[in-house]
ROVEXLUM-786886 format. One record per residue: x, y, z of N, C-alpha, C in turn. Coordinates in steps of 0.2 Angstrom, whole numbers, plus 5000, padded with zeros to 4 digits. Layout:
! residues N
ATOM  npx  npy  npz capx capy capz  cpx  cpy  cpz
ATOM    X    Y    Z    X    Y    Z    X    Y    Z
...
END
This chain:
! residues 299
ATOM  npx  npy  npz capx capy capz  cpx  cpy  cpz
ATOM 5004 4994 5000 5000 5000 5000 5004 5006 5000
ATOM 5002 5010 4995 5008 5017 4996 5007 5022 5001
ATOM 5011 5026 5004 5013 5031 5009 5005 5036 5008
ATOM 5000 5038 5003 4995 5041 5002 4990 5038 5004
ATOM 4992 5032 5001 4984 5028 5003 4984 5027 5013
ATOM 4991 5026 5014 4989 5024 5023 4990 5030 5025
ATOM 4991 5036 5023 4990 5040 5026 4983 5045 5027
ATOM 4979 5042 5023 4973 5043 5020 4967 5039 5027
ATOM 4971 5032 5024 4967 5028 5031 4970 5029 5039
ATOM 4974 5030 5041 4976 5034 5046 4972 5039 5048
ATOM 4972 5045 5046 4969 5051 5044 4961 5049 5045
ATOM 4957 5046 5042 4951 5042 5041 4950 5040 5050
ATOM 4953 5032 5051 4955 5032 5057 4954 5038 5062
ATOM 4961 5042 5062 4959 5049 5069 4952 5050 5070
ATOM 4946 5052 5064 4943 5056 5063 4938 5054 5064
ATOM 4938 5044 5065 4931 5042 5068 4933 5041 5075
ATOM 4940 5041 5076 4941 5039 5086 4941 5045 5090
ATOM 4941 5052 5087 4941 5058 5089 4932 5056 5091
ATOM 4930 5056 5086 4922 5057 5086 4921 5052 5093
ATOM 4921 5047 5093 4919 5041 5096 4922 5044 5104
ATOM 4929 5047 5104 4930 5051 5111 4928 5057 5112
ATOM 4924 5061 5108 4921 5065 5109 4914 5064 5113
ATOM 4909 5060 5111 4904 5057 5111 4905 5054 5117
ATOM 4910 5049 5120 4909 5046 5127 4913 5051 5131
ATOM 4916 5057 5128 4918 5062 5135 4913 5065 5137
ATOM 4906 5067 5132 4900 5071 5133 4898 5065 5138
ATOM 4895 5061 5136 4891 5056 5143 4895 5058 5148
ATOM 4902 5056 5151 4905 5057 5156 4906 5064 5158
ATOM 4903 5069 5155 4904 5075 5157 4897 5078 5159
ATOM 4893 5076 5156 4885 5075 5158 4886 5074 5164
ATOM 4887 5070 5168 4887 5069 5175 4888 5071 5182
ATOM 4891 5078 5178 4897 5083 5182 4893 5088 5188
ATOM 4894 5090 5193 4888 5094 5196 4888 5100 5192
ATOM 4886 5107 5192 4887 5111 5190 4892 5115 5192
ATOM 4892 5115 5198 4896 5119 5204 4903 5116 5201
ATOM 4906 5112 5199 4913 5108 5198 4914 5111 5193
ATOM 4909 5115 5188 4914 5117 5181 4921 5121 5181
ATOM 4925 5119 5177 4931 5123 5176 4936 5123 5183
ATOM 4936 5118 5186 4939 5121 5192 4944 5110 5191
ATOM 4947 5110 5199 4951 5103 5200 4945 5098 5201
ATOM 4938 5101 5202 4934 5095 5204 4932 5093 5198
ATOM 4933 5095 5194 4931 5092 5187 4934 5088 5185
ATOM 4943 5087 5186 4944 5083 5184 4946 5076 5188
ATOM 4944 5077 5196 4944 5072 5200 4937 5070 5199
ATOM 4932 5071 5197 4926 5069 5193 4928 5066 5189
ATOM 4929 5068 5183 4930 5065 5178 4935 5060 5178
ATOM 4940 5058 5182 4943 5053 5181 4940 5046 5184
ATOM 4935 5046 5189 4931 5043 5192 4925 5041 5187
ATOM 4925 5042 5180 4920 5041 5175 4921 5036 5172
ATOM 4920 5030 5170 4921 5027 5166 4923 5029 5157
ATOM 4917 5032 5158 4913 5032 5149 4921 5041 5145
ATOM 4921 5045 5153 4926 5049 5149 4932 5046 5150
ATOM 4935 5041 5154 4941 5038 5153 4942 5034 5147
ATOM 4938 5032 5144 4937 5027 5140 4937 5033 5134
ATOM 4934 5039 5133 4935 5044 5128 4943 5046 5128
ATOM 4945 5047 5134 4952 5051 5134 4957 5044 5130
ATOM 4955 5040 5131 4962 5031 5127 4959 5033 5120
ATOM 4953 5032 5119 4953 5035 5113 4955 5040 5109
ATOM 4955 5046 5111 4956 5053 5108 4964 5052 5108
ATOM 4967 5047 5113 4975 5047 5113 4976 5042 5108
ATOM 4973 5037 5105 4974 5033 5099 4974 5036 5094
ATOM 4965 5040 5093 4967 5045 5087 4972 5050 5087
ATOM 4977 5053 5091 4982 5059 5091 4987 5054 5088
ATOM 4990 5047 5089 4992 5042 5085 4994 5042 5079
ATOM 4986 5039 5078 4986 5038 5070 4987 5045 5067
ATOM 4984 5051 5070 4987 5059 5066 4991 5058 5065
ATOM 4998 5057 5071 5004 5060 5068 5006 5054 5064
ATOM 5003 5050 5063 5007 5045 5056 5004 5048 5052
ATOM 4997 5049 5052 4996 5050 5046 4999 5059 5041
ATOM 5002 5061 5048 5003 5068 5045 5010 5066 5042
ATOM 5016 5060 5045 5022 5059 5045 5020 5056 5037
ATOM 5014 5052 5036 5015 5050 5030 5013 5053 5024
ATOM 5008 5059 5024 5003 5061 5019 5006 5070 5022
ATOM 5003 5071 5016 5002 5079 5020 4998 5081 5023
ATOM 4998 5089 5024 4994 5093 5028 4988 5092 5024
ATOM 4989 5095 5017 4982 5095 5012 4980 5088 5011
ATOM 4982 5084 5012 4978 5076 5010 4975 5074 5015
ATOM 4979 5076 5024 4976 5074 5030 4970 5078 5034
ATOM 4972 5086 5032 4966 5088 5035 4961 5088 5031
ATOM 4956 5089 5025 4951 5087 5023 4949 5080 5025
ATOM 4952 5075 5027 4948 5069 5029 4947 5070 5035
ATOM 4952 5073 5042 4950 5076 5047 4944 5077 5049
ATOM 4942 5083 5045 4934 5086 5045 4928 5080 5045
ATOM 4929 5074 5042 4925 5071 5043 4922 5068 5050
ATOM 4926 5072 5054 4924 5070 5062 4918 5072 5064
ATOM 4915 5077 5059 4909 5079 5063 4904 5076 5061
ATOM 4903 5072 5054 4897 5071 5051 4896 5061 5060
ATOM 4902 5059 5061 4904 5055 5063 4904 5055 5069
ATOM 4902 5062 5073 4901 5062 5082 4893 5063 5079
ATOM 4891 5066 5075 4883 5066 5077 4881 5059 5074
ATOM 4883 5054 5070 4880 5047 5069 4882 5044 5077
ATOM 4887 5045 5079 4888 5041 5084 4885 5042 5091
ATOM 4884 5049 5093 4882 5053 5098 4873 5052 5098
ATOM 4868 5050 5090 4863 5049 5088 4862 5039 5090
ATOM 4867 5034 5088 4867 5030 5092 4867 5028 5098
ATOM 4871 5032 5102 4871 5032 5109 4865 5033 5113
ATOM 4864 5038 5110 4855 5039 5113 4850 5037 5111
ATOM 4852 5031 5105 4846 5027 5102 4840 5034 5098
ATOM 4844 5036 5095 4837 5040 5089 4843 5041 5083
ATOM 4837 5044 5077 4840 5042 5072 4840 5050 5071
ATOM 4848 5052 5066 4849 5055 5064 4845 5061 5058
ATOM 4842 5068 5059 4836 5070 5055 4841 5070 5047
ATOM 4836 5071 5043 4839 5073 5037 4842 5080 5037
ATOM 4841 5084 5043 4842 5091 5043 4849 5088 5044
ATOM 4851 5086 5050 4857 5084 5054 4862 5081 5049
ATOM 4857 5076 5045 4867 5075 5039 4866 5080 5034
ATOM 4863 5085 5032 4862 5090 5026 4866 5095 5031
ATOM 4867 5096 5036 4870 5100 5041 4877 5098 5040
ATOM 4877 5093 5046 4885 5088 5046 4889 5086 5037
ATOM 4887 5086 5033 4888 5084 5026 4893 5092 5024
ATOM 4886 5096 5023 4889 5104 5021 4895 5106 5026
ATOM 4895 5105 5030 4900 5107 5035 4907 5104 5035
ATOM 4905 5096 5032 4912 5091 5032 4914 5093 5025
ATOM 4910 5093 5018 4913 5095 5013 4915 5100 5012
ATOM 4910 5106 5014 4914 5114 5014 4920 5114 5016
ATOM 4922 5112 5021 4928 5114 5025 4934 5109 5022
ATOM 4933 5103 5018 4938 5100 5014 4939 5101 5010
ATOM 4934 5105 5005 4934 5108 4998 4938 5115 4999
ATOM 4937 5118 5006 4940 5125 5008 4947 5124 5008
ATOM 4950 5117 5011 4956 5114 5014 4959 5112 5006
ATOM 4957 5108 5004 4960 5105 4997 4962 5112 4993
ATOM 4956 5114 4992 4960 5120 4987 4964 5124 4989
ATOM 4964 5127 4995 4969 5129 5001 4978 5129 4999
ATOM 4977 5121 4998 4985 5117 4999 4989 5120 5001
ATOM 4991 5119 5008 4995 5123 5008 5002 5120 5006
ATOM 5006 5124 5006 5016 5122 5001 5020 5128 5003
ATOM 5025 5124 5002 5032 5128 5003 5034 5129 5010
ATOM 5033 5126 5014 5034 5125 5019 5040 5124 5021
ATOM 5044 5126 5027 5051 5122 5030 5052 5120 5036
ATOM 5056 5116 5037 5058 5111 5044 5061 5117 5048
ATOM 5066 5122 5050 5068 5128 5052 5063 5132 5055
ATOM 5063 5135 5062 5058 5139 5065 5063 5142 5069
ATOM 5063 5150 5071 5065 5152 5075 5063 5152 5080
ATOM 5068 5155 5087 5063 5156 5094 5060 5161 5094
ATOM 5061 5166 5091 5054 5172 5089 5049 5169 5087
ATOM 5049 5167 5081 5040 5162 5080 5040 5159 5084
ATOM 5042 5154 5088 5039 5149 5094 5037 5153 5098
ATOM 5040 5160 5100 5036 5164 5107 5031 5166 5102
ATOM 5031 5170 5099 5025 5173 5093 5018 5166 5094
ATOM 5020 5161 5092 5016 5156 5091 5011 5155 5097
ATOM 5015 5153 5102 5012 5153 5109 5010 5158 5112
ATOM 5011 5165 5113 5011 5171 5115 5002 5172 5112
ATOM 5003 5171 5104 4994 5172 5101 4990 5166 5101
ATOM 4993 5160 5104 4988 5155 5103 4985 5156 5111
ATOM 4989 5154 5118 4989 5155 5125 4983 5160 5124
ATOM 4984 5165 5122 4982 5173 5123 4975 5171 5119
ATOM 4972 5168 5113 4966 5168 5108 4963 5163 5115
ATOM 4966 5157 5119 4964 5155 5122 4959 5157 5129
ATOM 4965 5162 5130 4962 5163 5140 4956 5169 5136
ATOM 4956 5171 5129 4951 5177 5127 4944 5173 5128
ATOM 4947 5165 5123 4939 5161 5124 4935 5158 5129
ATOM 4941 5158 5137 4939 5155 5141 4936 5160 5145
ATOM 4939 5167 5145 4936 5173 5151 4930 5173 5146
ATOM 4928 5173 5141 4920 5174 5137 4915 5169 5141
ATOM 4920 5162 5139 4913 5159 5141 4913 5157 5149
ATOM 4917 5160 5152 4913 5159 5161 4911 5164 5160
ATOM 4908 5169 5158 4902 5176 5159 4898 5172 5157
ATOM 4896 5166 5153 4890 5163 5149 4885 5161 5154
ATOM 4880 5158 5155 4877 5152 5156 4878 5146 5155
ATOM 4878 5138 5156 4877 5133 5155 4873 5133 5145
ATOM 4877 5132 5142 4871 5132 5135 4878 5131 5130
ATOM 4873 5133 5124 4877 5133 5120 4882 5137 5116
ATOM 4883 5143 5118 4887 5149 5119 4894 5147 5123
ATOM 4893 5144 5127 4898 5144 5133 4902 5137 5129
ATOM 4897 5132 5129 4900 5125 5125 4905 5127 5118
ATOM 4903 5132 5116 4906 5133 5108 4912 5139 5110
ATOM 4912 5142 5113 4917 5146 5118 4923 5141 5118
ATOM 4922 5136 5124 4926 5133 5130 4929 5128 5122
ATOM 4925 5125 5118 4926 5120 5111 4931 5124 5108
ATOM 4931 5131 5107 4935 5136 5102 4942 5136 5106
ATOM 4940 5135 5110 4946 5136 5114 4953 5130 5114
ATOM 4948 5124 5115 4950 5117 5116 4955 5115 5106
ATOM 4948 5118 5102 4952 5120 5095 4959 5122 5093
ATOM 4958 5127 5097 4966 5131 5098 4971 5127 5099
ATOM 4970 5127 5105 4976 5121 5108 4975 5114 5104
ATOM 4972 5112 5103 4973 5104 5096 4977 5108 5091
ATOM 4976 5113 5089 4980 5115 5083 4987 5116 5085
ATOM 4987 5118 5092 4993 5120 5093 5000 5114 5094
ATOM 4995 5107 5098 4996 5101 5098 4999 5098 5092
ATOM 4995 5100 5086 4998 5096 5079 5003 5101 5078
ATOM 5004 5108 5077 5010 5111 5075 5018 5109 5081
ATOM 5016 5107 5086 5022 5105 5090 5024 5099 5088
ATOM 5019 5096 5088 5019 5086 5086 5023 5085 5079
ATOM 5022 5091 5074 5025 5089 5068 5032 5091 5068
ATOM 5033 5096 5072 5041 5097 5073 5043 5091 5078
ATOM 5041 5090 5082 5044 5084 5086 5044 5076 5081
ATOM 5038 5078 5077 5041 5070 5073 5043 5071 5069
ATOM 5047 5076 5065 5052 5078 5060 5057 5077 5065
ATOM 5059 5079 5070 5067 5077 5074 5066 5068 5076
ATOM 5061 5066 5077 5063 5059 5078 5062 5055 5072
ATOM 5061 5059 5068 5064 5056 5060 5069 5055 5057
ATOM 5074 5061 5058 5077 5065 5056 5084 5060 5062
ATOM 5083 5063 5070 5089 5063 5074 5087 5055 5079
ATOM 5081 5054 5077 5081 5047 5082 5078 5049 5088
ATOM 5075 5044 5093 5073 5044 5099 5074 5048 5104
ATOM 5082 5049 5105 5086 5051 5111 5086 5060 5108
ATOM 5085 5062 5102 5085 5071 5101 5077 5072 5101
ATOM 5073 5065 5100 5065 5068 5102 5064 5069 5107
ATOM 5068 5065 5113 5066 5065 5120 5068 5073 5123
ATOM 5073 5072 5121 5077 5080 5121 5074 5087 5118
ATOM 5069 5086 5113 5064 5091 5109 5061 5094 5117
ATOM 5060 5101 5115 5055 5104 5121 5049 5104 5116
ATOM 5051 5103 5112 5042 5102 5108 5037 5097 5110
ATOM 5043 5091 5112 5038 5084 5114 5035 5085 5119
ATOM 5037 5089 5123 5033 5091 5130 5028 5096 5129
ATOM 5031 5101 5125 5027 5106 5123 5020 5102 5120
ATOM 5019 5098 5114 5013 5095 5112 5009 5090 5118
ATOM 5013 5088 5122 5010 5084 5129 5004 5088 5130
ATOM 5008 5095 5134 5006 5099 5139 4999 5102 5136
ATOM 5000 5104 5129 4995 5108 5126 4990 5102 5124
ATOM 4990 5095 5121 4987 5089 5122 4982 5090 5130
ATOM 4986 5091 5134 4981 5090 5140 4978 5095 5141
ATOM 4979 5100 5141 4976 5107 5141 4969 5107 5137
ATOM 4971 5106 5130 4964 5104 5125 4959 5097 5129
ATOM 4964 5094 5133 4957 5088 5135 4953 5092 5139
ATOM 4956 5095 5144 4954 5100 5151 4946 5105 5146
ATOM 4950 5109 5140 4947 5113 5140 4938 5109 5135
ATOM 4941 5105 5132 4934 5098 5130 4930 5097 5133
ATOM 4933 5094 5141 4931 5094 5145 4923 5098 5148
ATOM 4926 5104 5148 4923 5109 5150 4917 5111 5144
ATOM 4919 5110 5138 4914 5111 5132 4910 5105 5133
ATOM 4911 5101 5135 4906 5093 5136 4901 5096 5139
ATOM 4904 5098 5146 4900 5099 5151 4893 5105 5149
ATOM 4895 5110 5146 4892 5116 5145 4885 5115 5142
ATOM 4886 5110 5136 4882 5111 5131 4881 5107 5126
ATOM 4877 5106 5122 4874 5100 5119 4881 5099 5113
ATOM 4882 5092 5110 4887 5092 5104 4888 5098 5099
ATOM 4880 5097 5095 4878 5101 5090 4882 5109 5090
ATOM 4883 5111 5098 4886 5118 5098 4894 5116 5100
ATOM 4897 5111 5103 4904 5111 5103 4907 5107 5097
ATOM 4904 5104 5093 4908 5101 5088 4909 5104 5082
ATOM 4907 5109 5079 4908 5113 5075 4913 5117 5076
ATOM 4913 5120 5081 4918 5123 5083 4926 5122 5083
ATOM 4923 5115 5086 4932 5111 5087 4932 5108 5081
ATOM 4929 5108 5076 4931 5105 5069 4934 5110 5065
ATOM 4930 5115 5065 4931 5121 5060 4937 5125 5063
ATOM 4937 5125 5071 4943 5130 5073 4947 5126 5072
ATOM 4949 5119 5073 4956 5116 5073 4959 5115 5067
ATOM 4952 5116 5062 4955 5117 5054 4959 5123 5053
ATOM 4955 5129 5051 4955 5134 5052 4964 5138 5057
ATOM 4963 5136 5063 4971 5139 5066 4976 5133 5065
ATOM 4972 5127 5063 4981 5124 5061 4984 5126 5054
ATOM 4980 5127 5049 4980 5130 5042 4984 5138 5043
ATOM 4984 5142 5048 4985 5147 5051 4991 5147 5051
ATOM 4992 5144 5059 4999 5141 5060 5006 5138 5056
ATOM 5002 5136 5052 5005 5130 5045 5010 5136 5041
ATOM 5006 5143 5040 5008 5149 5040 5014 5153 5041
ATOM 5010 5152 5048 5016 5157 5052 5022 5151 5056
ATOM 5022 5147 5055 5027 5143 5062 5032 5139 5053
ATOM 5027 5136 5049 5033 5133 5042 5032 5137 5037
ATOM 5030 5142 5037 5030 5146 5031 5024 5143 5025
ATOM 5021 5140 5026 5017 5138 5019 5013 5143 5018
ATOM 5011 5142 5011 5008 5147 5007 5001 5143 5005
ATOM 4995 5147 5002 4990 5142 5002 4989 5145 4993
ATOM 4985 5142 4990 4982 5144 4982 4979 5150 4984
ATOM 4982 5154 4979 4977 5161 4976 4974 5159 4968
ATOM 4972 5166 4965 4970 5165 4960 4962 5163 4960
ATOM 4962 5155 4952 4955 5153 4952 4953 5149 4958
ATOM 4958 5146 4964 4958 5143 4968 4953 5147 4972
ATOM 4953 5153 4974 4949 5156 4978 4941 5154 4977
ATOM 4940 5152 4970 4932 5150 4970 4930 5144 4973
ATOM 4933 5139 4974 4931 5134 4978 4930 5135 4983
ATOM 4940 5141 4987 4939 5141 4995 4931 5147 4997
ATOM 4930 5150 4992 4923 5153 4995 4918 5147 4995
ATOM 4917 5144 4989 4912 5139 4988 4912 5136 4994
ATOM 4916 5134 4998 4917 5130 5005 4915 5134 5009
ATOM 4918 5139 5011 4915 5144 5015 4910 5144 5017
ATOM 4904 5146 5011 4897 5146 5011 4893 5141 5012
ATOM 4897 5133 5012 4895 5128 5014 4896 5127 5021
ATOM 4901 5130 5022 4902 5129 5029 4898 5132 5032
ATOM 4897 5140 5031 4892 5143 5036 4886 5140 5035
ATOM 4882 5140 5030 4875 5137 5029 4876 5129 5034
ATOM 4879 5127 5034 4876 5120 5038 4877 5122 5047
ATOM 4882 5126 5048 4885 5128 5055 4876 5133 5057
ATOM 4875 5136 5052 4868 5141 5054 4862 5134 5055
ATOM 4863 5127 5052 4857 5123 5052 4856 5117 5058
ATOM 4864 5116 5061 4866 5111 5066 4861 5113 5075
ATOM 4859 5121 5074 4859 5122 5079 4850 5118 5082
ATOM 4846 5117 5076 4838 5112 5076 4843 5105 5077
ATOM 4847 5103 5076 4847 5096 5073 4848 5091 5084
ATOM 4844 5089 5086 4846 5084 5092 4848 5076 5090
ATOM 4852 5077 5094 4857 5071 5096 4857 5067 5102
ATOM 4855 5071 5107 4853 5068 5114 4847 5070 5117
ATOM 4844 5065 5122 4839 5064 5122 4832 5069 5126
ATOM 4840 5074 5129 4838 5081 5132 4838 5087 5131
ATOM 4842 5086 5124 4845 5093 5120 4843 5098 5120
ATOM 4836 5098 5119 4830 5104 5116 4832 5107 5125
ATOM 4832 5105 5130 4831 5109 5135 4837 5112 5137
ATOM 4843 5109 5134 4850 5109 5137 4850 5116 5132
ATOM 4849 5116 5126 4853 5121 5122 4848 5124 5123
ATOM 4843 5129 5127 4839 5134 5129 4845 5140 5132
ATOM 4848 5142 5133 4852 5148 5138 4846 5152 5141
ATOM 4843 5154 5140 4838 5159 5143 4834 5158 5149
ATOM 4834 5149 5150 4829 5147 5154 4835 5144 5160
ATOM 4840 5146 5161 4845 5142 5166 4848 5148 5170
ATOM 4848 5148 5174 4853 5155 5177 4860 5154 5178
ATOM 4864 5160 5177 4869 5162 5175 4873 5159 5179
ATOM 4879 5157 5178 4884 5152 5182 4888 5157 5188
ATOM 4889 5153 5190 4893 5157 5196 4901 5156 5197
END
């Protein structure tokens, strides 16, 4: 099998074990009291859960298969098949509560996984280098850290709903992107120098630490608010700021020109199905969870 094709099914793989530990992090985050959000008892809860410990193995096998599949394919081959995470937590998250997905919900999830691969593919990005200075890596961190404490102070002013969910989600985005940009330098040095200068990489602990911080903040988006508002988020922003990053941390450059017609054509897929997900339920008590109006403000 050639390096395209397993990178392809790799890629494919993360994108249904992402979905699958998304879906059992929300059950186990279901359970949470309210009072526990955002703080140490959330996660001495959560460790005590079966269903999110069994999402967190998961989400660590899909981190796996990514970074093979980014070591073996590219960005532009790997991230369009990525986005199909979403159509794939709400088939999954719709199993789990035993109801069937509406036709709105995959015209939703479909516009959303296509658009944003069609955005991606014509995108491609290229010209990229292995070389990074330590002024990009502070730059890199300095505005990702910062995009993040911005999405975290928004959503503790929120209520429980889905505002705060898509907030804490955006946030959780950020750092997975930021996860993949440290991970692909640290597996270029253990390609490149071998085990003993990856162990030695402050990247590898760098990608850990931001790995666990995106759980933390997932977490938190579980807890908030129905799927339908944190997965769009965490699909479209971890496209979106890794595409960024890809930018500013390797230099890639993306298609201009006739290319632009498609990246808009995705675009406006992407927004029309993100404006249709918010009718679409998945669990069994959505319709009440995703009201904000009718819940008092958090403390």
């Amino acid at each position: 099998m050639s390096a395209t094709l397993l990178s392809a099914a790799f890629a494919l793989l993360a994108a249904a074990a992402n979905a699958t530990g998304t879906v059992l992090q929300r059950i186990g985050a279901r359970t949470v009291p309210h009072g526990d959000a955002f703080s140490v008892r959330l996660i001495r809860h959560l460790l005590h859960n079966p269903a999110w410990l069994g999402g967190v193995a998961v989400i660590v096998g899909a981190a796996a298969c990514q970074a093979l599949a980014l070591n073996l394919g590219s960005l532009s081959l790997v991230q369009p098949i990525l986005v199909t995470e979403l159509p794939f937590t709400l088939v999954i998250a719709c199993a789990f509560s035993h109801r069937r997905l509406s036709a709105t919900g995959w015209a939703a999830a479909l516009m959303v996984a296509f658009g944003l691969g069609l955005a991606l593919f014509a995108a491609a990005p290229s010209g990229g280098h292995g070389e990074v200075s330590a002024w990009v890596w502070v730059l890199t961190l300095v505005s990702t850290l910062g995009a993040m404490a911005l999405c975290v102070m928004a959503a503790l002013t929120r209520p429980r709903g889905m505002s705060r969910a898509a907030l804490f989600s955006s946030a959780s985005a950020i750092s997975y992107a930021l996860t993949a940009t440290l991970m692909t330098t640290a597996t270029d040095v253990f390609e490149r120098e071998g085990a003993g200068a990856f162990l030695t990489c402050w990247q590898t602990y760098g990608f850990f630490a931001a790995g666990g911080l995106a759980l933390f903040l997932l977490a938190n988006a579980m807890e908030s608010g129905p799927l339908v508002a944190s997965q769009p988020a965490l699909t479209l922003g971890e496209a979106l700021v890794s595409l960024a990053l890809g930018g500013l941390v390797y230099g890639e450059r993306v298609r201009t020109g006739w290319w632009l017609i498609p990246e808009g054509v995705g675009a406006v897929l992407v927004t029309w199905g993100i404006l249709l997900l918010p009718g679409v339920e998945t669990e069994a008590d959505e319709s009440s969870e995703s009201s904000e109006s009718s819940e008092p403000p958090a403390t």
